[in-house]
C-alpha positions as CSV (number, residue, x, y, z in Angstrom):
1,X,103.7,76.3,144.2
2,X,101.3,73.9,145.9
3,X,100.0,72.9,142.2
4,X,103.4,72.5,140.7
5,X,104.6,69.9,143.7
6,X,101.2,67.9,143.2
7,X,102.6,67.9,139.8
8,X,105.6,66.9,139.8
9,X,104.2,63.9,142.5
10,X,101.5,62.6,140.6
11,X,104.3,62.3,137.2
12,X,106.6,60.6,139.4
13,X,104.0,58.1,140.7
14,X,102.8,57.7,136.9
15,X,106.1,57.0,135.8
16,X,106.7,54.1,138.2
17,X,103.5,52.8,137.6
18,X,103.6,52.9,133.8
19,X,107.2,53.9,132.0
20,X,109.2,51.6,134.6
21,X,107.7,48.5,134.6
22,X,107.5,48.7,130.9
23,X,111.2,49.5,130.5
24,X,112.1,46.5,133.2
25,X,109.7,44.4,131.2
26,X,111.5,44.6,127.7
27,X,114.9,44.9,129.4
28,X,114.5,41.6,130.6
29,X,112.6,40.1,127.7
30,X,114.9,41.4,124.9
31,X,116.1,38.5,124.5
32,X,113.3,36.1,125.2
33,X,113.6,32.5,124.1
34,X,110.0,31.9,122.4
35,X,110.6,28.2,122.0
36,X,109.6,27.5,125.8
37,X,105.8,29.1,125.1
38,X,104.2,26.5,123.7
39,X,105.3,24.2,127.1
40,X,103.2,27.2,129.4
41,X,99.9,26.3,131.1
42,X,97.8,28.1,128.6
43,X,94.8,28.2,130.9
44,X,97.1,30.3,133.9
45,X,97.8,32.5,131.0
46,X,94.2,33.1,129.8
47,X,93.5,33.6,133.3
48,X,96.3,36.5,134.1
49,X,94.3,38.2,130.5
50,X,91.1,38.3,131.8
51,X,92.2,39.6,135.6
52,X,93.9,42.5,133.5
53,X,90.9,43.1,131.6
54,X,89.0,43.3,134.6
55,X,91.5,45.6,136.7
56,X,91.7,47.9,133.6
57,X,87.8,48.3,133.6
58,X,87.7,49.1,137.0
59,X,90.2,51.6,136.5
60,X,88.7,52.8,133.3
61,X,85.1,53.0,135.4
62,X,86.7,54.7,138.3
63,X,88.5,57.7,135.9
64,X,85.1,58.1,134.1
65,X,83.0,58.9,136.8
66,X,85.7,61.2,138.3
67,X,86.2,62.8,135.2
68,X,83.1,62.8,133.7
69,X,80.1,61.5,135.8
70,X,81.0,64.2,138.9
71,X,80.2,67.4,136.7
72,X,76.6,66.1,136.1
73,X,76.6,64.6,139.8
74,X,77.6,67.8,141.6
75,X,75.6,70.3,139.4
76,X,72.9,68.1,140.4
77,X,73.4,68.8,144.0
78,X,74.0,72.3,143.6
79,X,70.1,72.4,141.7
80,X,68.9,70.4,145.2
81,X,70.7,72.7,147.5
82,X,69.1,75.6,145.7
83,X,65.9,74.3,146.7
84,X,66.4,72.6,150.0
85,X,70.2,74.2,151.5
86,X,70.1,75.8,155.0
87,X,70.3,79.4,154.6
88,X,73.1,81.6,156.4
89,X,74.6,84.8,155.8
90,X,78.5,84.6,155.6
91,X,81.0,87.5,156.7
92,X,83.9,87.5,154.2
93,X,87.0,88.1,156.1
94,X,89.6,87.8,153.9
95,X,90.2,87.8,149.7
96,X,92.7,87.0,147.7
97,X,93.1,86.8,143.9
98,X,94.1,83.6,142.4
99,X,93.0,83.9,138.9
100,X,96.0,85.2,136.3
101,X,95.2,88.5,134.5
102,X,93.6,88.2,131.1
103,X,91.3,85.5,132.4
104,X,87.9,85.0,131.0
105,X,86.5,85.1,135.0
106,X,88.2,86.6,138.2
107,X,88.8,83.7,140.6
108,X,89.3,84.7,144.4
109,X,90.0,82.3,147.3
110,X,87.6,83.9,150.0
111,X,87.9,83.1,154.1
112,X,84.4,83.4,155.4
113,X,83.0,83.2,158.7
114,X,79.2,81.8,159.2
115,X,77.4,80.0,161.8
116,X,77.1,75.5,160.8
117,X,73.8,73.6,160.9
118,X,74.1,73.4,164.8
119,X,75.1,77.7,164.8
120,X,78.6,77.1,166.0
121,X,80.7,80.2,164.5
122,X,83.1,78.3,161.7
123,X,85.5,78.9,159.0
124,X,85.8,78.4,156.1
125,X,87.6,78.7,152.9
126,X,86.5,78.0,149.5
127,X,86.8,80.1,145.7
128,X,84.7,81.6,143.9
129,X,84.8,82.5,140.1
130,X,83.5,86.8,139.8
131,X,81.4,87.5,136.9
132,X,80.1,90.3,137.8
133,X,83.2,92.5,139.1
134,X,81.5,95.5,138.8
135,X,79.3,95.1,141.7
136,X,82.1,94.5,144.2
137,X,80.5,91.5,145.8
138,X,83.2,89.5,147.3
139,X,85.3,92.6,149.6
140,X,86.5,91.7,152.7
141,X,83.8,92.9,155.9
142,X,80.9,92.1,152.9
143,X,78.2,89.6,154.2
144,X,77.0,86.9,151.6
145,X,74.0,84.8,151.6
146,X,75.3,80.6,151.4
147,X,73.2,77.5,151.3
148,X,74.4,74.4,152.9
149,X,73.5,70.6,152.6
150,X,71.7,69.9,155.8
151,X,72.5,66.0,155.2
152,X,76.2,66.6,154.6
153,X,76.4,63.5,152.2
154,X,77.3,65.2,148.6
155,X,79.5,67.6,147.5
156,X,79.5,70.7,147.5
157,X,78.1,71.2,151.0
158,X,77.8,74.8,150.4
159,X,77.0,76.9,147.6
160,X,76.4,80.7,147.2
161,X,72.8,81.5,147.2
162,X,73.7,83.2,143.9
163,X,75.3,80.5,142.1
164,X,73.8,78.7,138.8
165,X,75.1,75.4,138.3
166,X,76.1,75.0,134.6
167,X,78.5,72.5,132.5
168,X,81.4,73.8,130.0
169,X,80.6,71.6,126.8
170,X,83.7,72.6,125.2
171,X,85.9,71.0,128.2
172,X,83.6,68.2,129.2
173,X,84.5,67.0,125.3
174,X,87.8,67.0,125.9
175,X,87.7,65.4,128.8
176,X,85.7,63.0,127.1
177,X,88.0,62.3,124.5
178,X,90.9,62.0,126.8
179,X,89.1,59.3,128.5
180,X,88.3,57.4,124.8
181,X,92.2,58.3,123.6
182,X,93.2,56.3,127.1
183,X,90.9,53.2,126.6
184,X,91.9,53.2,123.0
185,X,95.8,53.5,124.0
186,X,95.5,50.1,126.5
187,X,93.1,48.1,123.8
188,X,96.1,48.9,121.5
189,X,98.5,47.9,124.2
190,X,96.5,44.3,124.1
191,X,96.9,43.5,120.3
192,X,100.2,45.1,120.0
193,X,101.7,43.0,123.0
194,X,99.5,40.3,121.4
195,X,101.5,40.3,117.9
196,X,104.8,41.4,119.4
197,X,104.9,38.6,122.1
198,X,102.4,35.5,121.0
199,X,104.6,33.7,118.0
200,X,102.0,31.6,117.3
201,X,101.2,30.6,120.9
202,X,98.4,32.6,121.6
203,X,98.4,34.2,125.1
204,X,101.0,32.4,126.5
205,X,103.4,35.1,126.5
206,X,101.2,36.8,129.0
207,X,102.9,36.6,133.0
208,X,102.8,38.7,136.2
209,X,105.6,40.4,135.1
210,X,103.7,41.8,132.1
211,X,102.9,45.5,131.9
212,X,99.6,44.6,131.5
213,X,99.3,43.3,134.6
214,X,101.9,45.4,136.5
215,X,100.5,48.3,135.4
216,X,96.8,48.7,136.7
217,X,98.5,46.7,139.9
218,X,100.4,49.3,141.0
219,X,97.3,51.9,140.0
220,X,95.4,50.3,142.7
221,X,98.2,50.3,145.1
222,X,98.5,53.7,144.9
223,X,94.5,53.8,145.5
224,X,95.1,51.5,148.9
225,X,97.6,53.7,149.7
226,X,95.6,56.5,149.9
227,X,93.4,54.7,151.5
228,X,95.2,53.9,154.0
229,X,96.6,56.9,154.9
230,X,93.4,58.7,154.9
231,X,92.6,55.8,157.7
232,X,94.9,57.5,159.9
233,X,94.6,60.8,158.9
234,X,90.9,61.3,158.9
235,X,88.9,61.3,155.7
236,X,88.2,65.1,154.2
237,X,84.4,64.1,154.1
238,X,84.4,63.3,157.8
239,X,86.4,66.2,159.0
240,X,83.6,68.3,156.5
241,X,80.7,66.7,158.7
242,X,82.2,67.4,161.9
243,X,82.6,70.9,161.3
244,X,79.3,71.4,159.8
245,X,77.5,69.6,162.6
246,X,79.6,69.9,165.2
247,X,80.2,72.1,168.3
248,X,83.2,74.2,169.2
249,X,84.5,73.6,172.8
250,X,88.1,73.6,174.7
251,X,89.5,70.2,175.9
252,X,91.8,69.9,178.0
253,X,94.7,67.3,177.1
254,X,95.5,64.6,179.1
255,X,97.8,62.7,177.2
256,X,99.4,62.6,174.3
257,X,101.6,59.5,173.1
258,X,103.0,58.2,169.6
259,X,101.9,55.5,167.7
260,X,105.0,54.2,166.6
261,X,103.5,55.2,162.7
262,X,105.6,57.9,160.5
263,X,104.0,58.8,156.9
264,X,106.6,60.9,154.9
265,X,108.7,61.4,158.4
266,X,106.1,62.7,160.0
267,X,104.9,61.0,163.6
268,X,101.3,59.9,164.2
269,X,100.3,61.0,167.5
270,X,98.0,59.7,169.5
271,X,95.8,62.6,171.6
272,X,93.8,61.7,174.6
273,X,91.7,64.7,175.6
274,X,88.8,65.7,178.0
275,X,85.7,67.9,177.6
276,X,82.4,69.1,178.6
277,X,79.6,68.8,175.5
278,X,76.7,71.2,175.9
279,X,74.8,69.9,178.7
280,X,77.9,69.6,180.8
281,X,78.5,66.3,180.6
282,X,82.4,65.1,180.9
283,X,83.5,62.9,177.9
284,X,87.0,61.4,177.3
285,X,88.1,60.7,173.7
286,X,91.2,59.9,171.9
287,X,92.4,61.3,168.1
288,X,95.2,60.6,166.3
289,X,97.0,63.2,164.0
290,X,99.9,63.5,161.7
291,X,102.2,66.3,163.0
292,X,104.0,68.5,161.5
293,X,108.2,68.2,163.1
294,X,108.0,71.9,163.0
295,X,104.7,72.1,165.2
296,X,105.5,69.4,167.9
297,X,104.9,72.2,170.3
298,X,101.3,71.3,170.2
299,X,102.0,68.3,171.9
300,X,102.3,70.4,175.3
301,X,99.5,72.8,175.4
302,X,97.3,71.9,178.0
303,X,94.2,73.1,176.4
304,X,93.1,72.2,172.6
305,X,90.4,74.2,171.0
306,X,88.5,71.3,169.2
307,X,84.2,70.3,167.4
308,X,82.7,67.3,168.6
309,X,79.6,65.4,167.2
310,X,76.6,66.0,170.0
311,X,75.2,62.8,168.6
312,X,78.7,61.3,168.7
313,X,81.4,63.0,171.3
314,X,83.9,60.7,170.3
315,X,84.0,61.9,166.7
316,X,86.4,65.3,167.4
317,X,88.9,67.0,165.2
318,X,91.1,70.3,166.2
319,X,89.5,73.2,164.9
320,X,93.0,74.3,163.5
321,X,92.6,71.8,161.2
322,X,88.7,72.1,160.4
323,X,89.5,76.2,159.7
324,X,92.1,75.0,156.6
325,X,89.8,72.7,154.9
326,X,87.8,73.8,151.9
């Protein structure tokens, strides 16, 4: 259900960064005087080109090293943490299918239970593809033998000692191909808008209001956005190092007070808490949190089980949260 709302959001979001601008654009411009072109500064328009050229390449640079670029980046990392990961033996305390029947591989979503780089008890979830189902590996009460990245600074962090990090050819090439089909579509986007819209003016035609430049606009708004919000939320990385090098304790809350910020109706909350680190000493910090309207009542527990940084006690985060992330 998770993967179909995603879905559904990130089509929505395309369709007002791409469909809707074009469909205001040529509402508006149907019936376009040309004769006023060749009066336009041609210099402002050559300049709105080449700042779409340059917002498309970044785009076009930022989807090929998400598609394409990671695969070889984290199977890299998986062939260093063979070699240099932190060794610990996991406890798998919960499994659940996830893969659909017929499936080439069965995929489980495992809970497991092992001690971080500092050997504070954690958990964690992750998935796992099976292809060896005979030999029952992944039961829950099993133990498993993990690797993690002692530096915390690439994904994956962990890896089963077992695993072999390989590429599949047949779907890198299509990803591959979807990112040449895409560059291809917005080159043809250029000289089509070029011999629809020019008349014998050149660029002229080109404006802010152009889909050209609308378009990768609004793509990077939605990156700021995200941005943003994971300014207030906390960034998955850094919740990911705190829980690998941090230690478990219980604060006791002191105050908690609201920010006057609501991201999809949701208040950001402001917690001030108090704790002892390992060697006793009292530290105060503050943390700010999205929650849920239908789990305000954490707002009045006196006592918050949270990890904090030794090196750092003001980096914390709840350890409610740091159990869901994967």
């Amino acid at each position: 259900m998770t993967k179909v709302i995603s879905l559904l959001s990130a089509l929505f979001m395309l369709f007002w960064a791409v469909p809707f601008p074009m469909i205001m654009y040529y509402s508006i411009n149907s019936e376009y005087d040309v004769r006023g072109l060749t009066d336009k500064d041609p210099w402002l328009a050559l300049g709105i080109v080449a700042t779409t050229i340059i917002l498309w390449l970044i785009l076009l640079a930022g989807y090929f090293h998400k598609w394409v670029l990671f695969n070889f980046i984290a199977k890299r990392n998986i062939e260093r943490l063979k070699e240099h990961g932190v060794p610990r033996t996991a406890e798998i305390l919960d499994v659940s299918k996830i893969s659909k029947d017929g499936a080439t591989h069965d995929t489980y979503e495992l809970k497991l239970s092992f001690k971080n780089l500092v050997n504070t008890e954690i958990i964690q979830k992750t998935s796992v593809n099976d292809a060896k189902p005979h030999e029952h590996r992944f039961e829950a009460g099993k133990k498993i033998d993990i690797l993690i990245d002692k530096d915390m600074k690439s994904i994956p962090y962990f890896i089963f000692a077992t695993s072999e990090a390989s590429i599949n050819k047949t779907r890198l090439a299509l990803i591959i191909l979807g990112w040449l089909a895409l560059t291809a579509v917005i080159i043809g986007y250029y000289i089509f808008s070029y011999n629809l819209e020019s008349n014998g003016a050149g660029w002229r035609f080109m404006s802010f209001g152009h889909p050209l430049f609308i378009c990768p606009v609004v793509l990077f708004g939605y990156r700021l956005l995200g941005m943003l919000i994971l300014s207030f939320t906390g960034k998955p990385d850094d919740a990911a190092y705190i829980k690998f090098k941090g230690i478990r304790t219980n604060a006791k809350l002191i105050k908690v007070g609201q920010t006057g910020t609501y991201i999809n109706e949701q208040p950001m909350v402001r917690f001030e808490m108090e704790f002892l680190d390992e060697h006793q000493q009292k530290h105060k910090a503050s943390f700010k949190k999205l929650v849920d309207l239908l789990n305000l009542d954490i707002t009045k527990q006196e006592t918050l089980d949270i990890f904090y940084l030794p090196e750092n006690p003001q980096r914390i985060a709840f350890t409610s949260d740091l159990d869901e992330i994967s």
